[in-house]
PAVO-746688 format. One record per residue: x, z, y of N, C-alpha, C in turn. Coordinates in steps of 0.05 Angstrom, whole numbers, padded with zeros to 5 digits, always signed. Layout:
# residues N
XZYXZYXZY
...
END
This chain:
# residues 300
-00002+00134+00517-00001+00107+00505+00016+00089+00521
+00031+00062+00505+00053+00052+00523+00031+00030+00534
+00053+00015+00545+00033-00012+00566+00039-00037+00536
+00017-00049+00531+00016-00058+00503+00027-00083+00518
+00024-00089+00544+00030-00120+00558+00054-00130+00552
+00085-00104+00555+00103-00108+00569+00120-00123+00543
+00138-00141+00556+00152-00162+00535+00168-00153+00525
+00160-00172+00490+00188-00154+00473+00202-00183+00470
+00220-00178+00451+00230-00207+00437+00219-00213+00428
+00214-00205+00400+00209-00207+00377+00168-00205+00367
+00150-00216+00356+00135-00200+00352+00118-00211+00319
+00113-00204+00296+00100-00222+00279+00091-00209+00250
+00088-00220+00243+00069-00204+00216+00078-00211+00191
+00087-00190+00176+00101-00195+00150+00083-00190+00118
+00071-00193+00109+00066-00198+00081+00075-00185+00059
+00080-00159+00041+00091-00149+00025+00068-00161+00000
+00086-00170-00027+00061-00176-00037+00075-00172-00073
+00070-00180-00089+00071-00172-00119+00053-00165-00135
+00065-00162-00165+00045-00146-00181+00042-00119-00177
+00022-00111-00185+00022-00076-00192+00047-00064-00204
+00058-00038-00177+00074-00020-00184+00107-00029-00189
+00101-00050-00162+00132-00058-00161+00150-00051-00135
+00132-00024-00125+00137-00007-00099+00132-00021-00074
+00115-00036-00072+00105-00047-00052+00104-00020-00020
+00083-00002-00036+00078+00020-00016+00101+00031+00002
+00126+00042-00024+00148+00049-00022+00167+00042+00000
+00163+00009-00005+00180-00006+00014+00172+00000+00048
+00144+00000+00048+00137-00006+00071+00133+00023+00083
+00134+00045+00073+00137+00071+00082+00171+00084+00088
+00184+00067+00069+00206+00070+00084+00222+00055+00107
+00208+00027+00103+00224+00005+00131+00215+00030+00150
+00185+00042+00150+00168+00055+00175+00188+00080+00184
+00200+00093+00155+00206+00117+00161+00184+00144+00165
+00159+00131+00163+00138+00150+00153+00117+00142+00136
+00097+00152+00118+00084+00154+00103+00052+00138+00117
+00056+00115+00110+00031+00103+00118+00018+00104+00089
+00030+00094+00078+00012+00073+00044+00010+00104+00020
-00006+00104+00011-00010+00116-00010+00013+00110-00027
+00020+00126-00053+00045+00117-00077+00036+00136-00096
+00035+00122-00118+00041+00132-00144+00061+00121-00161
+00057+00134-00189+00077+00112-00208+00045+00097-00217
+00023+00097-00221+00000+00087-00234+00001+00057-00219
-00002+00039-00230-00010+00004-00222-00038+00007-00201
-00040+00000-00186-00062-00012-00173-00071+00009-00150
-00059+00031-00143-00056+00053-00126-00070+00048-00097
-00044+00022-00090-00067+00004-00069-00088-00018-00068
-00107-00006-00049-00128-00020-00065-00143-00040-00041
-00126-00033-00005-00135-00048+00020-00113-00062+00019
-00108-00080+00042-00095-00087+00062-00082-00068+00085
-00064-00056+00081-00049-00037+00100-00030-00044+00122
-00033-00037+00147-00015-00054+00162+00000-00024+00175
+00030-00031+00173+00047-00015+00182+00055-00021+00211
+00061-00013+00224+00073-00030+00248+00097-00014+00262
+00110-00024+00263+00143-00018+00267+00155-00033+00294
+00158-00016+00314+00159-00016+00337+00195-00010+00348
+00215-00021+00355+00237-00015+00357+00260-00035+00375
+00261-00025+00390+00285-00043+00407+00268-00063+00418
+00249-00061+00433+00233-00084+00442+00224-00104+00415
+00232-00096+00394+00211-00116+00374+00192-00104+00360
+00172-00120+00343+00156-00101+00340+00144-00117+00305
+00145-00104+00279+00135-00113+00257+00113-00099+00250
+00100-00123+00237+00074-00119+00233+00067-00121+00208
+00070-00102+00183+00083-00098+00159+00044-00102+00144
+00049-00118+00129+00018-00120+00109+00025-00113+00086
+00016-00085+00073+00018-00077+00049-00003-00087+00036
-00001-00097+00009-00023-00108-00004-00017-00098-00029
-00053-00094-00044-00056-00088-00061-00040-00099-00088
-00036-00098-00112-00018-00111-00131-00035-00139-00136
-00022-00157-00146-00044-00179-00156-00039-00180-00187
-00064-00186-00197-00061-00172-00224-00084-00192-00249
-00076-00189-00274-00093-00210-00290-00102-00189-00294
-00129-00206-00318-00141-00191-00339-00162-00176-00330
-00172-00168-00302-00186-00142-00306-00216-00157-00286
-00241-00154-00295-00252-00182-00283-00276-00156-00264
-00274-00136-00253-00289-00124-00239-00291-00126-00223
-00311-00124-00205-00310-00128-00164-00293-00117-00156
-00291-00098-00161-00261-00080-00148-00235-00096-00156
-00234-00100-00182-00212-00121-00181-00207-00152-00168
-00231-00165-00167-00232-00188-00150-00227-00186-00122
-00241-00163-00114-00232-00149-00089-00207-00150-00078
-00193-00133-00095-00158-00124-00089-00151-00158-00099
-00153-00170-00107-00135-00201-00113-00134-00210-00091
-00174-00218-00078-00171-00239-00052-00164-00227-00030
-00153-00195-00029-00145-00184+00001-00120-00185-00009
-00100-00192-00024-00075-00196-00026-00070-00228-00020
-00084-00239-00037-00078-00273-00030-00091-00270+00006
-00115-00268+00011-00115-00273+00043-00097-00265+00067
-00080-00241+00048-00063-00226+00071-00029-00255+00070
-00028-00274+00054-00004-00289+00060-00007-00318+00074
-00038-00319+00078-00036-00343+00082-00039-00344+00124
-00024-00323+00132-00026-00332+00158-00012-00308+00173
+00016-00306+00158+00043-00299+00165+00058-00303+00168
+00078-00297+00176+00103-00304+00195+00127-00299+00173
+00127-00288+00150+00144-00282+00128+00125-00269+00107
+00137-00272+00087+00125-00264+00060+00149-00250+00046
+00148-00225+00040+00167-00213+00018+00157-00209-00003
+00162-00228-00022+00157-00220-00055+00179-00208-00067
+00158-00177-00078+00175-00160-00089+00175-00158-00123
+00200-00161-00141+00194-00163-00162+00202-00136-00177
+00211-00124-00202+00222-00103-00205+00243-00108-00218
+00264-00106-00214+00286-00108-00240+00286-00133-00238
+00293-00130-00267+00309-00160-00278+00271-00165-00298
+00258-00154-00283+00227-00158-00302+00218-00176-00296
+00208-00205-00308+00184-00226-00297+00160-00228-00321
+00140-00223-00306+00121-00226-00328+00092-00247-00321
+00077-00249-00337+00059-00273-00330+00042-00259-00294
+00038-00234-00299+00033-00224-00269+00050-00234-00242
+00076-00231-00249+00101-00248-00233+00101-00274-00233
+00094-00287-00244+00093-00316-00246+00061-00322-00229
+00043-00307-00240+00023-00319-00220+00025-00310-00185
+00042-00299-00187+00044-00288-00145+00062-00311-00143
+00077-00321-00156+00102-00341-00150+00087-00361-00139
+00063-00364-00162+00050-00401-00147+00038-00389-00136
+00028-00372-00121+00005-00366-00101+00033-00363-00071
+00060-00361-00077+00074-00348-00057+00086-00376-00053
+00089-00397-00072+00100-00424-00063+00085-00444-00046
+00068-00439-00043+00041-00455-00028+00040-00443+00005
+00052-00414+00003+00061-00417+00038+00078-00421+00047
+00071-00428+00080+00076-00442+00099+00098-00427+00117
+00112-00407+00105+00128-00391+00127+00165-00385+00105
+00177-00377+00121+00197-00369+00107+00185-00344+00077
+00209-00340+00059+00193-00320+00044+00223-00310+00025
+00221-00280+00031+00244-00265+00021+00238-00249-00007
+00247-00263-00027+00245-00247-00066+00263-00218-00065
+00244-00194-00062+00262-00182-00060+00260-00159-00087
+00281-00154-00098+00292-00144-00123+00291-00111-00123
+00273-00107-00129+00272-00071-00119+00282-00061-00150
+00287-00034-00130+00297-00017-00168+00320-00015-00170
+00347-00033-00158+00368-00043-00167+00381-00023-00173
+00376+00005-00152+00394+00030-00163+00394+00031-00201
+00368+00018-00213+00370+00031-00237+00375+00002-00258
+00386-00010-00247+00399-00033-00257+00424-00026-00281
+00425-00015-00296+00452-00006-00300+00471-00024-00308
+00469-00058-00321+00491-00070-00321+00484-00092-00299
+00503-00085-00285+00496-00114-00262+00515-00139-00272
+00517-00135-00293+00532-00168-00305+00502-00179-00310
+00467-00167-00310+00453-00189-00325+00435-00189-00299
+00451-00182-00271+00437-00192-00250+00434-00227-00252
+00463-00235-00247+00476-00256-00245+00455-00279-00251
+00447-00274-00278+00425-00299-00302+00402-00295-00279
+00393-00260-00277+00374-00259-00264+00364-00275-00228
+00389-00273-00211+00388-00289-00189+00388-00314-00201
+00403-00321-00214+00397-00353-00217+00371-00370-00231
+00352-00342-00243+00336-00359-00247+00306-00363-00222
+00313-00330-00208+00292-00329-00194+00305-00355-00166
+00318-00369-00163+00333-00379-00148+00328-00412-00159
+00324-00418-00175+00314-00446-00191+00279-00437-00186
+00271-00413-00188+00239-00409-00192+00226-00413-00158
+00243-00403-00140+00232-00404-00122+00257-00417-00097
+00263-00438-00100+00291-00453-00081+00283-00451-00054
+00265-00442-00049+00259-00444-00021+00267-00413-00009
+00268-00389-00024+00264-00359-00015+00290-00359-00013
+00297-00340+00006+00326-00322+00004+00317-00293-00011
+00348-00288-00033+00340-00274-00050+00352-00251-00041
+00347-00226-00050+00363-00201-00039+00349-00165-00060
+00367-00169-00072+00368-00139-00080+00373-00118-00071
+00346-00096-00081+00346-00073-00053+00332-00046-00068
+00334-00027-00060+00319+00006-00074+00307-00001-00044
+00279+00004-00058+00260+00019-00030+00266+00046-00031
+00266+00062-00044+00270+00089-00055+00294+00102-00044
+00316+00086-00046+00343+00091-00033+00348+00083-00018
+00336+00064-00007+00337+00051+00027+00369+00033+00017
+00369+00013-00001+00387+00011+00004+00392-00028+00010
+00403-00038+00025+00395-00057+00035+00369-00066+00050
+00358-00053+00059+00333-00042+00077+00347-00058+00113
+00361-00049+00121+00369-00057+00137+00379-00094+00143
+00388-00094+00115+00401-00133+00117+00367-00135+00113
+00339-00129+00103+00323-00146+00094+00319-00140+00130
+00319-00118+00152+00297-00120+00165+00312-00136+00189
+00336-00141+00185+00350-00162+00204+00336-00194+00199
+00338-00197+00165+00321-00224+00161+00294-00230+00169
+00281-00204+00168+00253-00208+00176+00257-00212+00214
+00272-00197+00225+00270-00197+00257+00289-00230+00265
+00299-00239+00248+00311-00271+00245+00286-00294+00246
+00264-00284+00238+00243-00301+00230+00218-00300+00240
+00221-00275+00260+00190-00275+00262+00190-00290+00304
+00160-00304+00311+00165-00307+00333+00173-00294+00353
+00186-00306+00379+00192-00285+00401+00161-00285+00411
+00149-00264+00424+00122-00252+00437+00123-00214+00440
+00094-00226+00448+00092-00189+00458+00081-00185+00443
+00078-00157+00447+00074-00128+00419+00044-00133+00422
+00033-00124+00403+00008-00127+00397-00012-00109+00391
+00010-00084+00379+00006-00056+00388+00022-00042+00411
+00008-00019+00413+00027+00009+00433+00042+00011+00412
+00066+00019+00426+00092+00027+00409+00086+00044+00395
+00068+00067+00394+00065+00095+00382+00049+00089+00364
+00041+00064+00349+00011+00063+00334+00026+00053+00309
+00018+00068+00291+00037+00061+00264+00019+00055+00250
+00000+00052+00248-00024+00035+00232-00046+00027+00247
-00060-00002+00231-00084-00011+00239-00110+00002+00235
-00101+00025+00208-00136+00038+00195-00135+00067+00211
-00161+00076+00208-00168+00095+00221-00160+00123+00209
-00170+00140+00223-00153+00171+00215-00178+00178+00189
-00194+00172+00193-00213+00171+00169-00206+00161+00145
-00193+00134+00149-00193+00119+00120-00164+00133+00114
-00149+00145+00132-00122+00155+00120-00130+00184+00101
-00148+00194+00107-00155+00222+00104-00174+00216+00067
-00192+00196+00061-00192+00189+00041-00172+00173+00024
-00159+00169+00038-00126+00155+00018-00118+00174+00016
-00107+00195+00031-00088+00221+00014-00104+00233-00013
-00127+00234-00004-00143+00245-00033-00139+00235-00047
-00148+00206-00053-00148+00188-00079-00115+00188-00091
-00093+00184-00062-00067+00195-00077-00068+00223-00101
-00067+00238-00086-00072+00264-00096-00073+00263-00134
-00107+00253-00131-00128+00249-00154-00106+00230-00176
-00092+00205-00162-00084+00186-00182-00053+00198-00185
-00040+00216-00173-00019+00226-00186-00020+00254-00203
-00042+00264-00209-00057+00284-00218-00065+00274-00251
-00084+00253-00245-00106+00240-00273-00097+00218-00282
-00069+00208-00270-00074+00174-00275-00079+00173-00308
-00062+00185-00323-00074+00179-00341-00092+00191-00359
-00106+00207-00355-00139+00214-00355-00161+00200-00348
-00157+00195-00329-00179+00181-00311-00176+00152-00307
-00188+00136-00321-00190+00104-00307-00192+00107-00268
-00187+00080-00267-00197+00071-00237-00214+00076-00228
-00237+00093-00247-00268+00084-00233-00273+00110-00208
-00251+00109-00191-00256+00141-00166-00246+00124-00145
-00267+00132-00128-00266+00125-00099-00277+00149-00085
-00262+00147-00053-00270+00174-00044-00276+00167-00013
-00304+00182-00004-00315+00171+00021-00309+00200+00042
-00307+00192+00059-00300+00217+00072-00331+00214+00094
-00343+00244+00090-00365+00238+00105-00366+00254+00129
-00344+00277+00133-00348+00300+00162-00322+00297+00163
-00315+00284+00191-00286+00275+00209-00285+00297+00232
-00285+00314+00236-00290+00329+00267-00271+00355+00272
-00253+00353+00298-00238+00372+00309-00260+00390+00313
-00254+00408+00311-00268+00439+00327-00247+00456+00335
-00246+00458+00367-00216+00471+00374-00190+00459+00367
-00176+00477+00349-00152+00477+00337-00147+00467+00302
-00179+00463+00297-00183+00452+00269-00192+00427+00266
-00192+00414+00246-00197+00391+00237-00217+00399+00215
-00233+00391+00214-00262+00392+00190-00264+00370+00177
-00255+00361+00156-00251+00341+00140-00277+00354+00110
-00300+00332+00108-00304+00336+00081-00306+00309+00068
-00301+00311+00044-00299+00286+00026-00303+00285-00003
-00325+00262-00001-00339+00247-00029-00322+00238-00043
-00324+00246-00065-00304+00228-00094-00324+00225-00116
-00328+00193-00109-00345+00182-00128-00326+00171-00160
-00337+00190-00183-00329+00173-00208-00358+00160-00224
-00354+00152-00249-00377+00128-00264-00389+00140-00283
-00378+00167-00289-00385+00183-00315-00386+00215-00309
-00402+00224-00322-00400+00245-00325-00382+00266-00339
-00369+00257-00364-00338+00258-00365-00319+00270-00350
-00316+00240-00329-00299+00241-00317-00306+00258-00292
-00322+00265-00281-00330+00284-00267-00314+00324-00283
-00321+00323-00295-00312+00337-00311-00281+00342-00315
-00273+00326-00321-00249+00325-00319-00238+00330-00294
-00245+00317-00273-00236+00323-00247-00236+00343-00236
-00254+00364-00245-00254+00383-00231-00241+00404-00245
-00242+00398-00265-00219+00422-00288-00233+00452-00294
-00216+00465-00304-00221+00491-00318-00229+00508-00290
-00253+00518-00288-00268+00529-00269-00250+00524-00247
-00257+00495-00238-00249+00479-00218-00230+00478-00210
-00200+00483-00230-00179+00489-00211-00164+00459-00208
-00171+00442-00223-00154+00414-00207-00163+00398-00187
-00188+00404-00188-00202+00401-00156-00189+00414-00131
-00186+00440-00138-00168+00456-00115-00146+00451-00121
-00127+00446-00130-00101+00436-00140-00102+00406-00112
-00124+00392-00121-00123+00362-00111-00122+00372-00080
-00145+00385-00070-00149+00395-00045-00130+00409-00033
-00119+00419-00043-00086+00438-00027-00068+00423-00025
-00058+00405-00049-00041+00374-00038-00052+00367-00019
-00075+00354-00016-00083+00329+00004-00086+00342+00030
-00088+00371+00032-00091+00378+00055-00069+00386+00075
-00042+00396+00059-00026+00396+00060+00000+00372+00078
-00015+00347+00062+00001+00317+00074-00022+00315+00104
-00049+00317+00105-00056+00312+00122-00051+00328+00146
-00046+00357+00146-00035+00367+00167-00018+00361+00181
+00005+00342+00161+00032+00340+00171+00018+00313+00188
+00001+00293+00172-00004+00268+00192-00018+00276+00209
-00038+00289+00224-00053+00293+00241-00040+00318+00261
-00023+00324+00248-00012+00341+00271-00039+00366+00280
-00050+00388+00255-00069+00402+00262-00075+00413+00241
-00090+00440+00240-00091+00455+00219-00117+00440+00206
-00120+00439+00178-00145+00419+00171-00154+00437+00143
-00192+00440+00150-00211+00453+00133-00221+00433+00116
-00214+00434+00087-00217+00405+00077-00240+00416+00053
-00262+00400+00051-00279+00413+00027-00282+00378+00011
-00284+00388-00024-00292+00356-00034-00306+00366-00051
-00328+00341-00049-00347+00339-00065-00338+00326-00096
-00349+00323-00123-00351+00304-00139-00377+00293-00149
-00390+00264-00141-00411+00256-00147-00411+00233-00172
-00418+00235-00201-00437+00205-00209-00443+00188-00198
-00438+00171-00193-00444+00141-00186-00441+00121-00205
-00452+00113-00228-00447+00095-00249-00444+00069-00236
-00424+00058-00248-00415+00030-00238-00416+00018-00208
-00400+00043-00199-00403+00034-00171-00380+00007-00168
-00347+00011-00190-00336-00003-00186-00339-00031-00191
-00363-00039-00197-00371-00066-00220-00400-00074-00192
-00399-00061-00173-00423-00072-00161-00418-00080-00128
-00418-00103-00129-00408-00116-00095-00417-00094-00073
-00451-00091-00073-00465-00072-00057-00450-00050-00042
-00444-00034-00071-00428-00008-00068-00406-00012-00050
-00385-00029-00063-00358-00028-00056-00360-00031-00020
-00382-00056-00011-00387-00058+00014-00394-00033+00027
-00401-00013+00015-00416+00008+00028-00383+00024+00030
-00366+00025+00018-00345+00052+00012-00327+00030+00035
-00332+00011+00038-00309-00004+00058-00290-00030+00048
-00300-00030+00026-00280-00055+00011-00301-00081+00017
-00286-00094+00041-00294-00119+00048-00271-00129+00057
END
């Protein structure tokens, strides 16, 4: 581990924020250059507060992935993911609002007034652009997000292709305070090897079912333990129906093992270790609709 004391320039905390499925995750797995955030193409994928942290040249960013913010859907789980996205901007050092395209929709308009009320610089940034195909209807497009938000510097960028990735992370290292690191250089996230180990699953599950399966799956991981040269991973995946239980586990269980050979697969690569992965599927009716629960699986 490095000496977390020793002085950088640079040190501060950045804010990724939007609606659902405007590559939030994307972005911030590739500033990192490795795979912190879960990704799908499905809306609402992330569902914490994820902190990346990006350590380089004596500076050091402190990347907040947040869940999408989103209308319409009035469940604990969804109130949940809203106030850990609004709480993650109000006490940063920059805010990047990411939109998609040339797309604004009433979802985009409500992050706008939630993103105009802070107190820090804040960068609109235009993901997708690779698939822009006439950039004559950028033009209308900067000028309106540029009347919508006069205070942001605007900048079009592929998270996907990394492309202007670099001018955004000079803006961000322009803006954030000079101080010391706050992590060891080597620590690329704030959550634990646990909560990473139930995010690869639920990846897995939502690039598998998304559209089969509503939202209602959460997955608890309950046996974390090295033995030797192995990793013993087992893990709960709670859905609301019996159905959907059903579904999950497929034709004499093979999308269950399907899910399990993916997720075990990415976790080897993150843990650096051969990993024995077993998953459960349990009923839990309305766990997503009940504060109790959600507190119990970690959503606070």
């Amino acid at each position: 581990m490095s000496d977390t004391s020793k002085s950088v320039n640079r040190c501060g905390f950045v804010a990724i924020v939007g609606r659902p499925n405007v590559g939030k995750s994307t972005l911030l797995n590739h500033m990192l250059g490795q795979k912190v955030s879960i990704t799908s193409r499905k809306p609402q994928t992330t569902r914490n507060n994820v902190q990346g942290i990006k350590t380089e040249g004596g500076n050091q960013i402190i990347f907040v992935d947040t869940p999408g913010l989103h209308l319409g859907q009035s469940k604990a789980i969804n109130r949940y993911m809203n106030r850990s996205a609004s709480t993650a901007i109000k006490d940063v050092d920059l805010v990047i609002f990411m939109v998609d395209r040339l797309v604004w929709t009433d979802e985009d308009e409500m992050v706008a007034q939630q993103v105009q009320r802070v107190n820090c610089p804040v960068v609109v940034a235009i993901n997708k652009i690779d698939q822009v195909d006439n950039k004559d209807e950028l033009l209308p497009h900067l000028k309106f997000l540029a009347e919508r938000l006069p205070q942001a510097e605007i900048m079009p960028l592929s998270a996907l292709r990394n492309t202007n990735l670099e001018r955004l992370e000079a803006v961000i290292l322009e803006n954030l305070p000079e101080g010391e690191a706050l992590y060891p250089e080597d620590q690329l996230t704030d959550r634990s090897s646990r909560f990473m180990a139930a995010e690869l699953v639920r990846e897995k599950i939502t690039r598998q079912l998304g559209d089969e399966l509503p939202y209602q799956i959460a997955v608890e991981v309950e046996e974390f333990v090295q033995t030797g040269k192995v990793l013993h991973i087992s893990a709960l995946i709670l859905v609301e129906r019996e159905g959907q239980k059903r579904i999950l586990i497929g034709d004499k269980g093979d999308r269950i093992k399907q899910i399990g050979q993916q997720a075990r697969i990415d976790m080897e690569s993150l843990f650096d270790t051969k990993v024995m992965l077993k998953l459960w599927v349990k009923v839990k009716s309305g766990w997503s609709d009940d504060e109790r629960a959600l507190r119990s699986l970690g959503y606070e």
